[in-house]
DSSP file (Angstrom, degrees, kcal/mol; ACC not computed):
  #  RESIDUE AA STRUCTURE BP1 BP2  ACC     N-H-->O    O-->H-N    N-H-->O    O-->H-N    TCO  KAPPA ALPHA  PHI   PSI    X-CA   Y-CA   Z-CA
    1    1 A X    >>        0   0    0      0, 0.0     3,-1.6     0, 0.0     4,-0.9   0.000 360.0 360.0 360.0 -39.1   -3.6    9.7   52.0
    2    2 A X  H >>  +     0   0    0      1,-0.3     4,-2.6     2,-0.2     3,-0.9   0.952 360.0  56.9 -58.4 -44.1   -1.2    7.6   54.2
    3    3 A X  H 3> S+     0   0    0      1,-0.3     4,-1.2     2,-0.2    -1,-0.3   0.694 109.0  45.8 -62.3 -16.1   -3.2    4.8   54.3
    4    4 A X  H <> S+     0   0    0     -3,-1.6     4,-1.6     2,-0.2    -1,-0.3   0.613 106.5  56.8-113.7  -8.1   -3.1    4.6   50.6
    5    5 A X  H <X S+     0   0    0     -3,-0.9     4,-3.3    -4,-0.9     5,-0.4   0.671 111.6  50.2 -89.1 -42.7    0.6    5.2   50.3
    6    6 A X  H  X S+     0   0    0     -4,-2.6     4,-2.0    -5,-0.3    -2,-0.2   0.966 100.5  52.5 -72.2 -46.3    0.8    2.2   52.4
    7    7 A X  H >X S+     0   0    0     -4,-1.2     4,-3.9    -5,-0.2     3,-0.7   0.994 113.7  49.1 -36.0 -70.0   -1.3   -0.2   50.9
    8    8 A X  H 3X S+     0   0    0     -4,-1.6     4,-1.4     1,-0.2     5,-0.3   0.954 112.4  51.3 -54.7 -37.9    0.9    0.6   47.3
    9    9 A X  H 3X S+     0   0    0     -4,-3.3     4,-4.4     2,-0.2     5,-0.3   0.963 107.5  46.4 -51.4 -40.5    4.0    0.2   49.3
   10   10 A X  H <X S+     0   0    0     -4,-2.0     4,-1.2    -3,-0.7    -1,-0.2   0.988 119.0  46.1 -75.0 -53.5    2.9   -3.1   50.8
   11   11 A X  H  X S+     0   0    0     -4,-3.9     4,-0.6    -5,-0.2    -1,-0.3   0.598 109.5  52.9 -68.8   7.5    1.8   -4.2   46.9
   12   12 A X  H  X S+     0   0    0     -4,-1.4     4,-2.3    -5,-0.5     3,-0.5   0.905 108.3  45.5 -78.3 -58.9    4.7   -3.1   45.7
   13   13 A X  H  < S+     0   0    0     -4,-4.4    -2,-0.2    -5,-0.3    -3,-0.2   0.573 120.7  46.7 -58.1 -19.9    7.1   -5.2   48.4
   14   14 A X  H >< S+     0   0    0     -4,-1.2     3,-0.6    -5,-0.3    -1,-0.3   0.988 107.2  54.1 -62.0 -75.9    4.7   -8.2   47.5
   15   15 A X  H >< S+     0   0    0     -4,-0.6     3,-0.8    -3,-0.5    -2,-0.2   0.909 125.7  21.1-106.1 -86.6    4.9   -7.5   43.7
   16   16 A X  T 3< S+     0   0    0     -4,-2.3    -1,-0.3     1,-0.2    -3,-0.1   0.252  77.4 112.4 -90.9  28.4    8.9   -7.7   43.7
   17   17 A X  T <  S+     0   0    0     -3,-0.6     2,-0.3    -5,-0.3    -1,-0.2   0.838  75.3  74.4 -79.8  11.3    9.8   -9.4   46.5
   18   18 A X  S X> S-     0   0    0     -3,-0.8     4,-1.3    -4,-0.1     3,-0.5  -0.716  80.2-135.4 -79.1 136.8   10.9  -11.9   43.9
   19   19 A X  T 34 S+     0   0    0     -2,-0.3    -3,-0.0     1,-0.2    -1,-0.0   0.784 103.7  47.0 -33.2 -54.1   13.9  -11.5   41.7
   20   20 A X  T 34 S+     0   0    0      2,-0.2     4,-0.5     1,-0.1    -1,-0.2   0.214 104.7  60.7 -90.4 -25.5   12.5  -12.4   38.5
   21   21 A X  T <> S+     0   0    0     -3,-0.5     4,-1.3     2,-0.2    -2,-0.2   0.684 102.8  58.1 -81.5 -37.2    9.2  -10.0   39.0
   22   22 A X  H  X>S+     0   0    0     -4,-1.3     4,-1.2     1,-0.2     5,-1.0   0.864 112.4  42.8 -71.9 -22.2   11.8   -7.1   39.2
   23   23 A X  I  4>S+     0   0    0      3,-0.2     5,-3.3     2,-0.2    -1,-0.2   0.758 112.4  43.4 -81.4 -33.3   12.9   -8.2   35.9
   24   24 A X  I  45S+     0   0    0     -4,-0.5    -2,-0.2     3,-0.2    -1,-0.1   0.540 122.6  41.9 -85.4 -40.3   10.1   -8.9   34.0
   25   25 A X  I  <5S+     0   0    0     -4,-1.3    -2,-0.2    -5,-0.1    -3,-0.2   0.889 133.4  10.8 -99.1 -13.6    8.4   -5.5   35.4
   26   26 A X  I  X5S+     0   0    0     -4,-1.2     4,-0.8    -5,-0.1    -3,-0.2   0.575 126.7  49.7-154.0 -34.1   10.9   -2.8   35.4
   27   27 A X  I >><S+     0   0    0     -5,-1.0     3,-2.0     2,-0.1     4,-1.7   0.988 106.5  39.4 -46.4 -82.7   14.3   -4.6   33.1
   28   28 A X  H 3><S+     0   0    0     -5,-3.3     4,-3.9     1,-0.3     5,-0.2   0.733 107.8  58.5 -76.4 -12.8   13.3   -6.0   30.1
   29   29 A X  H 3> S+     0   0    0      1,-0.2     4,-2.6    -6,-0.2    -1,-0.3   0.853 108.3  45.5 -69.2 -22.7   11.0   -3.6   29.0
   30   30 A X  H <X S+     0   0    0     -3,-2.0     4,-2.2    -4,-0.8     5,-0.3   0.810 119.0  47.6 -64.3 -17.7   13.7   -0.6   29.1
   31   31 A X  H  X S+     0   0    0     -4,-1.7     4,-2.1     1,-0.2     5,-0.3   0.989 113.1  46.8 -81.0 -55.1   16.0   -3.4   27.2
   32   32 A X  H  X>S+     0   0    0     -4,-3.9     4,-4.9     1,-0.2     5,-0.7   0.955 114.1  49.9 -34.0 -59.1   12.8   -4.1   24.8
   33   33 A X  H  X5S+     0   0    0     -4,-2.6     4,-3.1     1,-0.3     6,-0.4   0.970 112.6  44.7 -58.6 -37.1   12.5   -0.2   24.4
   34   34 A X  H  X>S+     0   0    0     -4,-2.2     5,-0.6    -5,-0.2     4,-0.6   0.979 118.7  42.2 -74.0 -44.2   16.3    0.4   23.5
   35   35 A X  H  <5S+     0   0    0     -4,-2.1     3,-0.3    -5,-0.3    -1,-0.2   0.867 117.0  44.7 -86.4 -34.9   16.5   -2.5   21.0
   36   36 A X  H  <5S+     0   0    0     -4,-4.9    -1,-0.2    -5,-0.3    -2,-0.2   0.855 114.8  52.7 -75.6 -29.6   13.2   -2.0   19.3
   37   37 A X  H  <<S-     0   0    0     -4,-3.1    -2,-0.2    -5,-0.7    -1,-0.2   0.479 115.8-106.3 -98.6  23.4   13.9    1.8   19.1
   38   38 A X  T  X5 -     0   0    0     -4,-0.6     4,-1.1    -3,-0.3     5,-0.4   0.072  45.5-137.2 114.4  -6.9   17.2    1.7   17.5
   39   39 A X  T  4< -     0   0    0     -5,-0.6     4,-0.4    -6,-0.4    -4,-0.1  -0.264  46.5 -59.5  65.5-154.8   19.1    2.6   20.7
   40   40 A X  T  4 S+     0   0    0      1,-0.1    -1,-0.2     2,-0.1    -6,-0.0   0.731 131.0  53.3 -86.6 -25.3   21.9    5.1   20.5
   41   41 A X  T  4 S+     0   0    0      1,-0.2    -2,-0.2    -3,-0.1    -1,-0.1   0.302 101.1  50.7 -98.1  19.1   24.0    3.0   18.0
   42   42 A X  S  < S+     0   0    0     -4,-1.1    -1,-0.2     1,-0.2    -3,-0.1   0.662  86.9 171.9 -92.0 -48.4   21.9    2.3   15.3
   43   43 A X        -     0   0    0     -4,-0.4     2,-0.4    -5,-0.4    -1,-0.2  -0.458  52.0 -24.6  84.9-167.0   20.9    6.4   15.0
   44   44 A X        -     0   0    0      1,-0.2    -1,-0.1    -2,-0.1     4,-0.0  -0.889  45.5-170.3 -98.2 123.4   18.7    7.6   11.9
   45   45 A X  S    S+     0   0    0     -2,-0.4     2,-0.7     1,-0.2     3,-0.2   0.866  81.4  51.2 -74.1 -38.5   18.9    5.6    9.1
   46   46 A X        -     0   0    0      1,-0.2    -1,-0.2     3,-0.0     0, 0.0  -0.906  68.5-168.2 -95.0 101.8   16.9    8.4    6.9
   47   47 A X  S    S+     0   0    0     -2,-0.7    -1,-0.2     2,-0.0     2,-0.1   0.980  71.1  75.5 -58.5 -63.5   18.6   11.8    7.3
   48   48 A X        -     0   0    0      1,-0.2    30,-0.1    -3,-0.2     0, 0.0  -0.422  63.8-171.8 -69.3 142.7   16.1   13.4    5.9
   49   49 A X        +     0   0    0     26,-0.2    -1,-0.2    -2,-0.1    29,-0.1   0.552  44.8 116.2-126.8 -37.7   12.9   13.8    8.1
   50   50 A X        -     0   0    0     27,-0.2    27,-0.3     1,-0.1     2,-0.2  -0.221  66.8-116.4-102.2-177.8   10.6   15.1    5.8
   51   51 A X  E     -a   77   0A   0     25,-1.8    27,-4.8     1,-0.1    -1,-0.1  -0.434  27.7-117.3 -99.5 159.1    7.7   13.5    4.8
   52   52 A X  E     +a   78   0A   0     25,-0.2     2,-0.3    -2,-0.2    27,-0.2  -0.466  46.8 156.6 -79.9 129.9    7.3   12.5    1.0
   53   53 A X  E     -a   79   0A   0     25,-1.5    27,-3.4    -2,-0.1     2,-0.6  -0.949  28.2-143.5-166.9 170.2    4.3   14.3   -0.6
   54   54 A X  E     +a   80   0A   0     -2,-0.3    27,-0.2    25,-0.2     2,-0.2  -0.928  16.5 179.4-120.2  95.5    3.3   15.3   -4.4
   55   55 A X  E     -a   81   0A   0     25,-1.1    27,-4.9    -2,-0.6     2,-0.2  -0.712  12.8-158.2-116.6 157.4    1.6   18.4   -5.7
   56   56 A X  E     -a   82   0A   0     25,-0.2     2,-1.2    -2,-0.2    27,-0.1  -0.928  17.4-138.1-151.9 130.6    0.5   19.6   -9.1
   57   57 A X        +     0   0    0     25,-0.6     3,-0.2    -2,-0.2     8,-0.0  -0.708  39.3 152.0-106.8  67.0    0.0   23.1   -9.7
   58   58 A X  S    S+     0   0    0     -2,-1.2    -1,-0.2     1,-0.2    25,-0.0   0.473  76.1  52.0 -55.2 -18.6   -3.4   23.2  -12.0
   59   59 A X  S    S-     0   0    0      2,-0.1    -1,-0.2     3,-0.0    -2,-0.1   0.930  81.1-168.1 -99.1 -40.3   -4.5   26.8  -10.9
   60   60 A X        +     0   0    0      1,-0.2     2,-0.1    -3,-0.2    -2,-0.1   0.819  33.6 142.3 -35.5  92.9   -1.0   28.4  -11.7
   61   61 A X  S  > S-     0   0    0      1,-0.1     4,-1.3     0, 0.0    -1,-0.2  -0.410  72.2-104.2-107.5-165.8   -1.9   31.7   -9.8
   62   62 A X  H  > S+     0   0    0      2,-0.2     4,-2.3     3,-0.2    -1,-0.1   0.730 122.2  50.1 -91.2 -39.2    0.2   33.7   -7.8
   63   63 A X  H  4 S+     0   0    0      2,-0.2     5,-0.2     1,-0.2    -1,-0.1   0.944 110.2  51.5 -68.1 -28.9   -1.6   32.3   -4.4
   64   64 A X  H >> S+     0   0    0      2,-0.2     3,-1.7     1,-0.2     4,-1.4   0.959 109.7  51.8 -70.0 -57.1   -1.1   28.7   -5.6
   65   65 A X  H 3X S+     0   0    0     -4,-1.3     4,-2.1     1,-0.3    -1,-0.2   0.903 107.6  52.6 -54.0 -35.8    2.8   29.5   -6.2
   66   66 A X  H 3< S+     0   0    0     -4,-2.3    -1,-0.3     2,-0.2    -2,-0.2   0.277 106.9  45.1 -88.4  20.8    3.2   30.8   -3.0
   67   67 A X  H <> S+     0   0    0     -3,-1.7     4,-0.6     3,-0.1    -1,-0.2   0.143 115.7  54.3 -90.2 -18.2    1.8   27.9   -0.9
   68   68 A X  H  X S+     0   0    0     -4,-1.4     4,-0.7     2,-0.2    -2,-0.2   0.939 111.7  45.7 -73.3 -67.4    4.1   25.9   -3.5
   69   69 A X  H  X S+     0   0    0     -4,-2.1     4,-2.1     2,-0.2    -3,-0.1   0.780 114.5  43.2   4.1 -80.8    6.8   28.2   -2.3
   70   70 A X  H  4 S+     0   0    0      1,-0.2     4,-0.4     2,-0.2    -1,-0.2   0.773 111.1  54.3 -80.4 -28.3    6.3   27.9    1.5
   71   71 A X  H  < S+     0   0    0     -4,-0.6    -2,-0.2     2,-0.2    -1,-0.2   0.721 108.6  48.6-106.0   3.7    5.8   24.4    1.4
   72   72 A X  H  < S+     0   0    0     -4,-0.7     7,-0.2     1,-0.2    -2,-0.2   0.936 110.0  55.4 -68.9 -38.8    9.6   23.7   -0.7
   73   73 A X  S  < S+     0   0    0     -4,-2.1    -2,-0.2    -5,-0.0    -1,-0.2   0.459  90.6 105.9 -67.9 -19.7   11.1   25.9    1.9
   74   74 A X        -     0   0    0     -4,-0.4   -24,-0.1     1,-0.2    -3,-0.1  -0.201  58.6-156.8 -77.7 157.4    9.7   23.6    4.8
   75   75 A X  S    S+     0   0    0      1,-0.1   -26,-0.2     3,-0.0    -1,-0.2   0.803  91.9  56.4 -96.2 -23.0   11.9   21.5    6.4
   76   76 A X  S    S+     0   0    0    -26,-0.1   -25,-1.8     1,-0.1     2,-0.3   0.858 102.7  61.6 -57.8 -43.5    8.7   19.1    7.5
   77   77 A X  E     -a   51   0A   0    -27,-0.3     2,-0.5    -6,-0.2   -27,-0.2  -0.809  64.4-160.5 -96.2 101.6    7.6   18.5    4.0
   78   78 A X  E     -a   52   0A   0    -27,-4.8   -25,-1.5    -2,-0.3     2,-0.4  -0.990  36.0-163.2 -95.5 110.3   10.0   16.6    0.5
   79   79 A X  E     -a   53   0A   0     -2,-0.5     2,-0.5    -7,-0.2   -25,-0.2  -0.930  26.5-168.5-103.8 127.5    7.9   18.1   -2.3
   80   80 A X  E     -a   54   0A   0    -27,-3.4   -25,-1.1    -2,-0.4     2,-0.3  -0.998  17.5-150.3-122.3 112.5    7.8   16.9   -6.1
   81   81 A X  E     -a   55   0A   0     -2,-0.5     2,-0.2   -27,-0.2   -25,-0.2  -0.695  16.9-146.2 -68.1 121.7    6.1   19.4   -7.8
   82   82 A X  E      a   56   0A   0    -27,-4.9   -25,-0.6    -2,-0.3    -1,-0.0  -0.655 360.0 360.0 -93.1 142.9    4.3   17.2  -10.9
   83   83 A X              0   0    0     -2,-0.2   -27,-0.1   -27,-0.1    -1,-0.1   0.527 360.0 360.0 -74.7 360.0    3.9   18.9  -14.3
C-alpha cells in the first residue's frame, strides 16, 4: 500500500509542480461550478419547486379523487386538474 501512495504522491508533485496545472486542475473548475450553478447570489429564480403536471379526472370515483387529493397536497407536484 506504501508503494502505491508513493507513486500518486510523486504524480501528483509532477502533475502541479507548475503553477498554471494547479489552476487548470483544482481553480477554475470550482469557479466554473459557482458561476454555472448560480452561486450564492443569484439564489432560486423559481420559488416554487414543484414540477408542472396535468391530470383529468375521467373515472370520477372516490379512489381517483383521492390520488387527486394526495397529489394537490404534495409539495413535489403543481397540479391542474383539467375538466
Amino acid at each position: 500500500m506504501s508503494r502505491i501512495l508513493a507513486i500518486a504522491w510523486k504524480d501528483a508533485r509532477v502533475r502541479f509542480s507548475n503553477r498554471a496545472e494547479l489552476l487548470f486542475f483544482l481553480i477554475l473548475p470550482v469557479v466554473f461550478t459557482v458561476i454555472l450553478g448560480g452561486g450564492a447570489i443569484g439564489g432560486n429564480p423559481n420559488p416554487d419547486p414543484g414540477v408542472p403536471m396535468v391530470a383529468v379526472d375521467e373515472d370520477q370515483s372516490p379512489r381517483s379523487a383521492e390520488l387527486l387529493g394526495a397529489l394537490l397536497e404534495s409539495e413535489a407536484v403543481r397540479l391542474e386538474v383539467l375538466p
